[in-house]
Structures are given as structure tokens and as C-alpha cells.
N, C-alpha and C positions, 0 to 999 in steps of 0.2 A: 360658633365659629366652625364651618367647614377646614379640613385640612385634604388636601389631594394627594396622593400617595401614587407614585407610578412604580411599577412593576417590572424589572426588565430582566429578560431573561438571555443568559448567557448562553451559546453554543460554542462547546468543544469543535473546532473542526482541525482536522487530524493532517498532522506534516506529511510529506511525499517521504517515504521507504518508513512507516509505519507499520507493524503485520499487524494482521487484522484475521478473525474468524468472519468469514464471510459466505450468503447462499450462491452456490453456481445455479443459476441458471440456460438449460439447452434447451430452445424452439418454444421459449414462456415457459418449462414446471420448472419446479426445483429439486436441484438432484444433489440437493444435499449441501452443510459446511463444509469449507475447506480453507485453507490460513490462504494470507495472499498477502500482496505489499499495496499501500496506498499508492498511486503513478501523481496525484491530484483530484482535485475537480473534478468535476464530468465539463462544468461551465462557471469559469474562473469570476465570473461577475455574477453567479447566484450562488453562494455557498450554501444554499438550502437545498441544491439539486442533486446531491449525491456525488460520489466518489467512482474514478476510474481505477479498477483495483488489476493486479496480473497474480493468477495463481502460480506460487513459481513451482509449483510440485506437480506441477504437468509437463512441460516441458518448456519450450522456447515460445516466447510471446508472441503472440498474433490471435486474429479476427477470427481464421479460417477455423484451427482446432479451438478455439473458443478458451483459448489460455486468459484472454484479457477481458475484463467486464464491468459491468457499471454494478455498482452497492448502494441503495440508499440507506440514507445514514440513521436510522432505525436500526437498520438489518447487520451493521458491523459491530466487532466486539473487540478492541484494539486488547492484543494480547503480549506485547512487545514493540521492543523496536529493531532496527535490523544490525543495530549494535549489538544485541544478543544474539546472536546467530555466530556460530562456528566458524573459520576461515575458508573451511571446502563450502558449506552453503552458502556464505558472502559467494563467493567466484563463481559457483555454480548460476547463481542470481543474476551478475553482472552477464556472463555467459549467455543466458537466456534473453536476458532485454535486448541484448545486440544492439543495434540502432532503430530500435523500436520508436517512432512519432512519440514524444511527450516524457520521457523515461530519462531525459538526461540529468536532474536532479535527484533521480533515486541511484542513476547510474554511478554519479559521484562522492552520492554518500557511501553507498556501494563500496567502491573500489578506493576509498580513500578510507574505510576502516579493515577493508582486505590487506591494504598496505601495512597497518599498525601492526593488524595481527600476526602477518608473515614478520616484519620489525622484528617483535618482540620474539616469535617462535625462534627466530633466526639468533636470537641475542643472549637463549638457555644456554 
């Protein structure tokens, strides 16, 4: 008697405002780790295609300075979430995304734990 046994393999993929250690890459090298937040997807109907991640420790998100970038998901190292982040780098985060395309899910996780934490500062 044969028995057939299948195998299935599970992939973690990682909620939007997730930090991550992740590589920048500028003009294809790589110029090293740096933390950044998960935004999603790269393509919401392949979750095997990697992550749209924004370094928030550059400054304000966009294209141009190459703040926002794509990680395949190999290459990231979830080291938090942005529940653990301080109240000045909650805001300073919200701050940065602006009305960045794609960011409004991090935006409100964002600013809806910024609120707690002022709440509570406020409540000592």
C-alpha cells in the first residue's frame, strides 16, 4: 500500500507598517541595510513578488530620492512593528508618507497608535 503525502509550505507574508531590515538599493548595487516599513505588495495578486517597503530614515517618501523601494522577500528581516516605535518616530513616519500612492494603511496604523501614545503621555 502506497500512502501519498503532500507537502505544503507556508509563507509568512508580512502586514503593511511592519519594520523590516531591508537592502537599498541605488542604479542596481547595494548600498547596504537599512530598517524601513512594509507599504504592501509590490503586486497584490502575487504575494511571491516581494514587498514595497519606504526607508523612513531618509527622509519623506518618493521615487525621486529613492526613500521607497521594492525588497524581495528573501532579502527582509522583520524586526518589529511600528507599535514599537516611540511617539516622535510614529509622527515623524506619518509626516514622511504624506499622501504618498499606496501608504494609507500604514498611514493609519501610523497615526492611530500616535494617538494612543500622545492618550496616554497626556494621561501621566
Amino acid at each position: 500500500m502506497t500512502v501519498a503525502t503532500a507537502t505544503t509550505t507556508s509563507q509568512v507574508i508580512l502586514a503593511a507598517g511592519t519594520v523590516v531590515r531591508a537592502p537599498r538599493y541605488i542604479d542596481g548595487k547595494n548600498a547596504g541595510l537599512r530598517k524601513a516599513v512594509v507599504l504592501g505588495l509590490f503586486n497584490e495578486n502575487d504575494p511571491k513578488g516581494g514587498y514595497r517597503v519606504y526607508f523612513y530614515t531618509l527622509g519623506p517618501a518618493g521615487f525621486d530620492p529613492r526613500t521607497v523601494g521594492f525588497a524581495f522577500l528573501g532579502e527582509v528581516a522583520a524586526i518589529g512593528a511600528i507599535e514599537d516605535m516611540s511617539e516622535r518616530t510614529v509622527i515623524k513616519l506619518c509626516k514622511g508618507l504624506g499622501e504618498f500612492p499606496g501608504s494609507a494603511a500604514v498611514r493609519y496604523r501610523a497615526g492611530r497608535w500616535a494617538y494612543w501614545l500622545r492618550k496616554a503621555r497626556l494621561a501621566r
